[in-house]
Every structure is written in structure tokens, then in C-alpha cells.
PyMOL commands that place a pseudoatom at each C-alpha (Angstrom):
pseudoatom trace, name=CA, resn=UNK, resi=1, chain=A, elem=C, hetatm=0, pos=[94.028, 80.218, 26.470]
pseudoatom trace, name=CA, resn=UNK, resi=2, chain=A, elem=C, hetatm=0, pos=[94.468, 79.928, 22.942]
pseudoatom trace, name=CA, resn=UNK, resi=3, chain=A, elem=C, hetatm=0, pos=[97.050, 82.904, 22.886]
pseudoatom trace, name=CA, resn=UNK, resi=4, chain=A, elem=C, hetatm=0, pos=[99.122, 81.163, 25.702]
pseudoatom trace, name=CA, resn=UNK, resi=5, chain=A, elem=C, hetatm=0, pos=[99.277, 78.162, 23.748]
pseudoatom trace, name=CA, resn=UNK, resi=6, chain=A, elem=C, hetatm=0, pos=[100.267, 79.505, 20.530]
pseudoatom trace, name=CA, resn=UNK, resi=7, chain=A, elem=C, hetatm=0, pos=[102.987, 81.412, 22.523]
pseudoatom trace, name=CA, resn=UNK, resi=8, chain=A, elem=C, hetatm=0, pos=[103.567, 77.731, 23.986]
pseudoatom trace, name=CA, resn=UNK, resi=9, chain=A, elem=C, hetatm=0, pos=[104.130, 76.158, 20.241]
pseudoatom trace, name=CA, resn=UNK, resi=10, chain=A, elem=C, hetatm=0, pos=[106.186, 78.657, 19.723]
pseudoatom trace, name=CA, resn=UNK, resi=11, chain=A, elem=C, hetatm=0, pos=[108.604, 78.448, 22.208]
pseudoatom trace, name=CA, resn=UNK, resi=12, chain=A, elem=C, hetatm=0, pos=[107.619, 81.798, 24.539]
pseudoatom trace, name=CA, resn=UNK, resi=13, chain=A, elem=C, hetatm=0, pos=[106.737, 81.738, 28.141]
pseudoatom trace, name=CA, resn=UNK, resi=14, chain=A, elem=C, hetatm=0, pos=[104.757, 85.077, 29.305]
pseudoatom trace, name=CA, resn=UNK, resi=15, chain=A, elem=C, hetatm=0, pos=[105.709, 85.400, 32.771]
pseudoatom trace, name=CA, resn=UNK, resi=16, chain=A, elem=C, hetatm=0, pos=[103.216, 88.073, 33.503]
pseudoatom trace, name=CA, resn=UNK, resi=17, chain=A, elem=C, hetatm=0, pos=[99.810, 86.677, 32.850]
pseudoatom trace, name=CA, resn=UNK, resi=18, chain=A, elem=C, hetatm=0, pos=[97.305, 88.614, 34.473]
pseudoatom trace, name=CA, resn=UNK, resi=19, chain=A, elem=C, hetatm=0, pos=[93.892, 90.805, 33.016]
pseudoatom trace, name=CA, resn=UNK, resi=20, chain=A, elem=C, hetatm=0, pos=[95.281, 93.667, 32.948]
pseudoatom trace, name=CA, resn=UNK, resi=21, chain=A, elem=C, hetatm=0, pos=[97.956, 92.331, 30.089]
pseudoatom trace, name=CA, resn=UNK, resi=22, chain=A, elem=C, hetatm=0, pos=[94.367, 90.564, 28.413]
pseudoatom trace, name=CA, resn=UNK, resi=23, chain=A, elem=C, hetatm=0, pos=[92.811, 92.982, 26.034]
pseudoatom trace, name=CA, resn=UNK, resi=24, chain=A, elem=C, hetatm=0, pos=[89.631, 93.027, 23.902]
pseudoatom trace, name=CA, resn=UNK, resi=25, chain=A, elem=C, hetatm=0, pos=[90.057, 93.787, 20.595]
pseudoatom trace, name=CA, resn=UNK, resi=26, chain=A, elem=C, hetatm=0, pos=[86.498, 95.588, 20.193]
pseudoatom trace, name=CA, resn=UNK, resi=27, chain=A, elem=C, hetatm=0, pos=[83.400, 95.794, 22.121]
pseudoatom trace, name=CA, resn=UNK, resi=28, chain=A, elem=C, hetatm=0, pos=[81.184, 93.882, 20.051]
pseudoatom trace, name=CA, resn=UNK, resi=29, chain=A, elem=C, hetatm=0, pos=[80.295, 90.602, 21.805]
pseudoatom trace, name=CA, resn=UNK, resi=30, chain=A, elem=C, hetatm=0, pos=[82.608, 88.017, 20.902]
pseudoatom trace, name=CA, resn=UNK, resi=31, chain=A, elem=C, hetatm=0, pos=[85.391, 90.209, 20.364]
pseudoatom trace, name=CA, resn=UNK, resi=32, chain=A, elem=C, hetatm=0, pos=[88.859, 88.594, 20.776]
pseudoatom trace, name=CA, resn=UNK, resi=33, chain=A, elem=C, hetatm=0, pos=[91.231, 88.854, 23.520]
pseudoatom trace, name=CA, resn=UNK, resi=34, chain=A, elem=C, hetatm=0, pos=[94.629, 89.865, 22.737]
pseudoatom trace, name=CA, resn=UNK, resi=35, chain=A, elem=C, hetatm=0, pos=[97.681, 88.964, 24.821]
pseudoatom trace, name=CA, resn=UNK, resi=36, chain=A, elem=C, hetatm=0, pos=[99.800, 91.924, 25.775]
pseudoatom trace, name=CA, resn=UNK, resi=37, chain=A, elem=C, hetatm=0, pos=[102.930, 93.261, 27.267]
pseudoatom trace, name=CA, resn=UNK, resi=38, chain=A, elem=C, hetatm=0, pos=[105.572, 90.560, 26.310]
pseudoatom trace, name=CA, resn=UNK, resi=39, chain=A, elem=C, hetatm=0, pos=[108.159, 92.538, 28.285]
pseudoatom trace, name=CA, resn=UNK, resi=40, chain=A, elem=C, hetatm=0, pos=[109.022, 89.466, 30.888]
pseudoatom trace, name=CA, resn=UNK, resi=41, chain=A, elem=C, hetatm=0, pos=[108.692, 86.773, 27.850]
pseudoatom trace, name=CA, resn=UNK, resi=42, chain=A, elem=C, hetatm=0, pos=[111.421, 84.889, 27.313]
pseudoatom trace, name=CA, resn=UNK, resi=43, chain=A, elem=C, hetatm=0, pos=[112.366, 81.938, 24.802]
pseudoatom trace, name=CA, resn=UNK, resi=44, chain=A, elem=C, hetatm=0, pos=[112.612, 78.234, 26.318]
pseudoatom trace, name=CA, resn=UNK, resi=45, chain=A, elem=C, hetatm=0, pos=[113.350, 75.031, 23.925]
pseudoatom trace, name=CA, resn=UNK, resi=46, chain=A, elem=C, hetatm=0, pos=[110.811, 71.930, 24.453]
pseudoatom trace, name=CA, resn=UNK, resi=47, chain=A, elem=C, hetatm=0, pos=[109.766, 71.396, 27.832]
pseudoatom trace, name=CA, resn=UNK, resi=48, chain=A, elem=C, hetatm=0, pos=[112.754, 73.698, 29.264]
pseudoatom trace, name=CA, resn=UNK, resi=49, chain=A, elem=C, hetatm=0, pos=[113.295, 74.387, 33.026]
pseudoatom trace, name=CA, resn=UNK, resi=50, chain=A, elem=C, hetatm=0, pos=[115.531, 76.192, 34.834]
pseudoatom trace, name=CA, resn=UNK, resi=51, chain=A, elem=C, hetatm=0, pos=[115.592, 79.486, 36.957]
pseudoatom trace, name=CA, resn=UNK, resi=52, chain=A, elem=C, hetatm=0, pos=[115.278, 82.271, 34.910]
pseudoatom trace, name=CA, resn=UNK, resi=53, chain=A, elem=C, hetatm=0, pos=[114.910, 84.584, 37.700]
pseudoatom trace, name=CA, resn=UNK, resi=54, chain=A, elem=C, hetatm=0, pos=[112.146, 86.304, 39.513]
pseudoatom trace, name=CA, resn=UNK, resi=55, chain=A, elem=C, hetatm=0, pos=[109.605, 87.930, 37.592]
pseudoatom trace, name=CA, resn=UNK, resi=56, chain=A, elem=C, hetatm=0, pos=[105.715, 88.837, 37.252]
pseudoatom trace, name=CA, resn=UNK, resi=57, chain=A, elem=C, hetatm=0, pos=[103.167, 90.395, 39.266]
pseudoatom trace, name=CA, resn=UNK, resi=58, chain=A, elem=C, hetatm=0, pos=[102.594, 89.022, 42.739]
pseudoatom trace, name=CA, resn=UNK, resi=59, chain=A, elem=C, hetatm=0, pos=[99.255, 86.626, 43.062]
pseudoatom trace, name=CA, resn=UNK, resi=60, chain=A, elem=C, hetatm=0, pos=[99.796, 85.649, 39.705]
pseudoatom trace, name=CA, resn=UNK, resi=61, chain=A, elem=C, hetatm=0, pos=[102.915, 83.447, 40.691]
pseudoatom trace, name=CA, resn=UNK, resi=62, chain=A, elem=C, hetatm=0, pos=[104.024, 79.881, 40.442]
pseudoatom trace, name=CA, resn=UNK, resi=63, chain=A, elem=C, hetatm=0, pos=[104.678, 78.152, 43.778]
pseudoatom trace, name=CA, resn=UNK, resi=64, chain=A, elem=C, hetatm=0, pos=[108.190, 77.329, 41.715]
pseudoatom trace, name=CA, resn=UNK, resi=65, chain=A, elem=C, hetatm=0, pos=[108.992, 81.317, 40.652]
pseudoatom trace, name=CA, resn=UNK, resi=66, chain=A, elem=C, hetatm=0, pos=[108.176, 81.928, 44.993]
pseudoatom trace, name=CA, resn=UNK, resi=67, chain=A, elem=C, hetatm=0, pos=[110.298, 79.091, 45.650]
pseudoatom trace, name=CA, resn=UNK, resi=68, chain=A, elem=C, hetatm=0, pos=[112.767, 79.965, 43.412]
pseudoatom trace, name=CA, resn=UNK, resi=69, chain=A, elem=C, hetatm=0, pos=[112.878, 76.493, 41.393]
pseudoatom trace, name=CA, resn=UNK, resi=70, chain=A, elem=C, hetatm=0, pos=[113.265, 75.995, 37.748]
pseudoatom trace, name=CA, resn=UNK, resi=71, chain=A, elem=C, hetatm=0, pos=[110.263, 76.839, 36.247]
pseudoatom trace, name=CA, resn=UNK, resi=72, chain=A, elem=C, hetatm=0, pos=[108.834, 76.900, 32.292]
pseudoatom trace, name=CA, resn=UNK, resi=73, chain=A, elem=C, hetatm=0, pos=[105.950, 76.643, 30.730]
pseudoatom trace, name=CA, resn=UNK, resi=74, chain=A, elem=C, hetatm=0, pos=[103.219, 75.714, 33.488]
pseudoatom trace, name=CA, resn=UNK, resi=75, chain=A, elem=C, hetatm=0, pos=[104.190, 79.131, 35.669]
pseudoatom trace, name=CA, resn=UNK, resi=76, chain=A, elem=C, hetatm=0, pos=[101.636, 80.551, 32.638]
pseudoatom trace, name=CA, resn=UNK, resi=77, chain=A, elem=C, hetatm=0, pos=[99.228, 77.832, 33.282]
pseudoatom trace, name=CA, resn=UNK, resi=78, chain=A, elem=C, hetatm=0, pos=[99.215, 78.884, 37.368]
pseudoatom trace, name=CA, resn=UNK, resi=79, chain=A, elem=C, hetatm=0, pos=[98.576, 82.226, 36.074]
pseudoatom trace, name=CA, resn=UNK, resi=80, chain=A, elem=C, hetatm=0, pos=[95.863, 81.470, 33.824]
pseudoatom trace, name=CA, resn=UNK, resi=81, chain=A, elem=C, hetatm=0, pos=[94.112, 79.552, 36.697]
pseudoatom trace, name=CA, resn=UNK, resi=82, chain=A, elem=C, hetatm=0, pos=[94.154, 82.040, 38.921]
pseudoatom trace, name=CA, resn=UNK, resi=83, chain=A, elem=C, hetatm=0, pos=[92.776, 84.625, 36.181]
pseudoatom trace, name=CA, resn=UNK, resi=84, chain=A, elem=C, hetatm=0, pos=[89.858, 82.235, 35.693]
pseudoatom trace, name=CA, resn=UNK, resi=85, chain=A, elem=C, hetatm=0, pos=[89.510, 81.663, 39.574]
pseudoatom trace, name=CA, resn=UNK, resi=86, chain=A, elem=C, hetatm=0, pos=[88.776, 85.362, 39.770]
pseudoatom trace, name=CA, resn=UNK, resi=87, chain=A, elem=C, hetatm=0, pos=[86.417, 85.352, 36.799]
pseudoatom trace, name=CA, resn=UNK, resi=88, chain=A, elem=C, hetatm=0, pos=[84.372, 82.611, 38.592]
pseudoatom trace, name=CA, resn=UNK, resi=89, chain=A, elem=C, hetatm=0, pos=[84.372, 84.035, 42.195]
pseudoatom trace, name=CA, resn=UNK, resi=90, chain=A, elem=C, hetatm=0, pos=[84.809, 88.375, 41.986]
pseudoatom trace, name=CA, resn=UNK, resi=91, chain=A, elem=C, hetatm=0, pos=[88.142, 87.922, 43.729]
pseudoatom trace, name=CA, resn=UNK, resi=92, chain=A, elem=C, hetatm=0, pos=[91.552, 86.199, 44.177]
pseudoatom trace, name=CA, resn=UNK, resi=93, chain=A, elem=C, hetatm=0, pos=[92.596, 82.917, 45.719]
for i in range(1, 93): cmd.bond("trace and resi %d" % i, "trace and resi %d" % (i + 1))
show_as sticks, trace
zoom trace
């Protein structure tokens, strides 16, 4: 969560957000997790929304990015809680 903020701060929204783009930088307990594959990223300003077109990995998506809406930030959040939904349960919502 702390990489998808920082991206956040800074303006990027990851669009793909799932664990196969969350990597561990070692093996050694505690290692960090990096965020990869920034190839759907894209810049927003603020709190920017608009449609910036369909993209990500399906049951990772935003109800917004299916309904084609404007979308920002949160479509990363959605992700994130479905990432952690699996880590609780052993499957997807």
C-alpha cells in the first residue's frame, strides 16, 4: 500500500494492480514488496477523472473502468482490495 500511495503523491495511477505485478525483493522475512510493470500507468493532476480508456486485468477492475465512467485514483484502491480479499480468503471475490 505504501508503493500505491507514493505513486498516488506523485501523480501516477497503476491501472494493473494485481500479485503478479507485486514482487519481493528477497526472501528473507520482511523483505519488501516492489511494485512492477508500470506499462498501463498513466499521469493524472489532483484528484483527476475522466475516461482514460479500458485497461487492466479482469477481476482486478473498478465497477467505473466496467462501466466505462471516469475513473482515477480509487480504480487502484478496488484493486488493492481485492488483492487483500484474496490474501484473507485463498480466492477471489
Amino acid at each position: 500500500l505504501e508503493s500505491v500511495n507514493h505513486c498516488h503523491q506523485n501523480g501516477v495511477v497503476h491501472r494493473d494492480l494485481k500479485p503478479e505485478n507485486l514482487l519481493l525483493a528477497s526472501k528473507q522475512k520482511g523483505a519488501a514488496v516492489k511494485l512492477a510493470d508500470f506499462g498501463l500507468a498513466i499521469e493524472v493532476q489532483g484528484e483527476q477523472q475522466a475516461w482514460f480508456g479500458f485497461a487492466g486485468t479482469p477481476g482486478y477492475l473498478s465497477p467505473e473502468v466496467l462501466k466505462k465512467e471516469p475513473y482515477g485514483k480509487p480504480v487502484d484502491i478496488w484493486a488493492c482490495g481485492v488483492i487483500l480479499y484474496i490474501l484473507l480468503v485463498g480466492y477471489p471475490p
